[in-house]
KOLKOLTOR-966707 format. One record per atom (N, C-alpha, C): residue in one letter; z, y, x. Coordinates in steps of 0.1 Angstrom, whole numbers, plus 5000, padded with zeros to 4 digits. Atoms other than C-alpha are relative to their C-alpha. Example, Ala and Ser with C-alpha at 12.3 -4.5 7.8 and 13.67 -1.06 7.14 Angstrom:
<rs>
A500049885009
A507849555123
A500050125009
S500049894991
S507149895137
S500850114992
</rs>
This chain:
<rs>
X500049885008
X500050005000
X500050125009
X499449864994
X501050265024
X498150005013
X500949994995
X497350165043
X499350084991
X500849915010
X495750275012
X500550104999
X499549825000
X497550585008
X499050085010
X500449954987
X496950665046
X498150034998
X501349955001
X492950585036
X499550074995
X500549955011
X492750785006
X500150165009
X499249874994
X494651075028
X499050065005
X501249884987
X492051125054
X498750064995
X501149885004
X489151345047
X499049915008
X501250104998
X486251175050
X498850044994
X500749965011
X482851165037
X500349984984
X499550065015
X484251025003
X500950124990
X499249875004
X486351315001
X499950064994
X500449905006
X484451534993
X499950165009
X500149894992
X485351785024
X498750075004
X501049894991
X481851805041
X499450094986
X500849925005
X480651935008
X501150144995
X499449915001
X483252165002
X499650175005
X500349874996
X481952445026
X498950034998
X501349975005
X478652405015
X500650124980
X499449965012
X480352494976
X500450135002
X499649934995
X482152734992
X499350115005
X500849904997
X479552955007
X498850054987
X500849955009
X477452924976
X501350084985
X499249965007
X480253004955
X500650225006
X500449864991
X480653334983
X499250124990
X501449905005
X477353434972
X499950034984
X499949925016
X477753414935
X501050045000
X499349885003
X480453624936
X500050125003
X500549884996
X479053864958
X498650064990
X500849975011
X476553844930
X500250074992
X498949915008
X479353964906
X500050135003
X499049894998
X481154184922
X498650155003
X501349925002
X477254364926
X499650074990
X500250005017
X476454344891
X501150124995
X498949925007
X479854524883
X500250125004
X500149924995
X479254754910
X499050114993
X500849955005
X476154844896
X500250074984
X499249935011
X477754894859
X500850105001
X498749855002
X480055124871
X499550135003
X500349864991
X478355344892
X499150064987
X500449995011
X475955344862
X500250104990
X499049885009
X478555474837
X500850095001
X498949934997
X480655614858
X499050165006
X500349894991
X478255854878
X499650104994
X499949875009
X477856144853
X501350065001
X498749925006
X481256204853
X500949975020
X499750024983
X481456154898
X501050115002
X499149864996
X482656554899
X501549984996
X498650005006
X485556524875
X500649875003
X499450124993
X486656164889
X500550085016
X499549994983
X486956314926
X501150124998
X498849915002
X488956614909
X501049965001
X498650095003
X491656384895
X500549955008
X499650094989
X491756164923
X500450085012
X499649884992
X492156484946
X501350054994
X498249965009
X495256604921
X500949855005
X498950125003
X496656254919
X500649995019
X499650034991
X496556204956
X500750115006
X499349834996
X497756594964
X499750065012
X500749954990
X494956694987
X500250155002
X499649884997
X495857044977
X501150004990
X499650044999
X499057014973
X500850144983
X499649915007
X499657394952
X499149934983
X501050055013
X496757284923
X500649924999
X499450125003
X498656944919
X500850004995
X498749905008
X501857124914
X499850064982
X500449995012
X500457304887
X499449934990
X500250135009
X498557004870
X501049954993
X498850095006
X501956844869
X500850084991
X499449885011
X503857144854
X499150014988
X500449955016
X501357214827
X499649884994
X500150125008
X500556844818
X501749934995
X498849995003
X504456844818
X500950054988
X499949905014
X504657134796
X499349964984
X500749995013
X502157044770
X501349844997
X499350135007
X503756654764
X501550044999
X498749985009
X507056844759
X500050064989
X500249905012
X505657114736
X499549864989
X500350075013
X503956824716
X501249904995
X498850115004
X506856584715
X501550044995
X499049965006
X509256814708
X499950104988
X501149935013
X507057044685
X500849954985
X499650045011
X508057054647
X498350014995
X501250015008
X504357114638
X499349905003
X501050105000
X502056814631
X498750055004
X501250014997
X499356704645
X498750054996
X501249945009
X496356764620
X499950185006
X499549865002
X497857144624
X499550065012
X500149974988
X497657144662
X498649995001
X501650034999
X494156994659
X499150124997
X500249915004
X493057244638
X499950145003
X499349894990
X494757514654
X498750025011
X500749994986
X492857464690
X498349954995
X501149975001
X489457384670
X499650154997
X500649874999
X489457734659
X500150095008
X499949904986
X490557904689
X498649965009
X501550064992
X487257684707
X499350104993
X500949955011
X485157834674
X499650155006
X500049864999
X486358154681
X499450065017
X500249984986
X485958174717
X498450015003
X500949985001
X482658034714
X499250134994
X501049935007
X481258274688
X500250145008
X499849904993
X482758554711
X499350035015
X500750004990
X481058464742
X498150014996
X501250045002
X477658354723
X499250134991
X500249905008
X477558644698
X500550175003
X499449875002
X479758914699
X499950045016
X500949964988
X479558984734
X499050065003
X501150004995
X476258974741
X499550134993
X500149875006
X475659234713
X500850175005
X499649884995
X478259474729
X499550045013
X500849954987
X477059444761
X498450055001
X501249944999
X473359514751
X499950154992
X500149835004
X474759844732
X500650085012
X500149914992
X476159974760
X499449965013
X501050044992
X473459834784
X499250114997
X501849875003
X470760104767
X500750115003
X499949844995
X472960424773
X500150005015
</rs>
């Protein structure tokens, strides 16, 4: 009994070892297949939005160390103003769509009209 063991033990052709590294290198390559593929999806989806990713990742890591500060204070500030806020959500929503509305129609409209009245004198 303990011969058979000992034969079963050794690595052999029977084993299965020599093909192992063959498996193994093909197994390599289809994952370097993957990890390609996924590469390629990301850069994909992701590379529209390359600027504002290196922003974040510049804040998060604290390349400049004053802008980071303030990121954290005013991302600080707002999740306390909302969380401790009595006014609901819908209200807030609301609220900062018409401040956008307004902003916009002030930059796109009203502006432009003042500045071309006093552009002619």
């Amino acid at each position: 009994m303990a011969e058979a063991e000992g034969v079963a033990a050794t690595p052999g052709p029977a084993s299965g070892s020599t093909f192992r590294g063959r498996r193994d290198v093909s197994g390599s390559w289809e994952r370097d297949q993957q990890v390609e593929a996924a590469q390629r999806a990301l850069v994909e989806v992701l590379g529209p939005y390359e600027p504002l990713l290196s922003r974040v990742q510049a804040a998060l890591v604290w390349e400049r160390p004053a802008r980071s500060a303030l990121w954290c204070l005013g991302l600080n500030a707002a999740f306390w103003f909302f969380a401790l806020t009595s006014l609901r959500l819908v209200f807030l929503l609301a609220f900062g769509l018409m401040i956008i509305v307004c902003i916009d129609q002030w930059k796109n409209k009203i502006w432009p009209e003042i500045k071309g009245e006093f552009g002619s004198i």
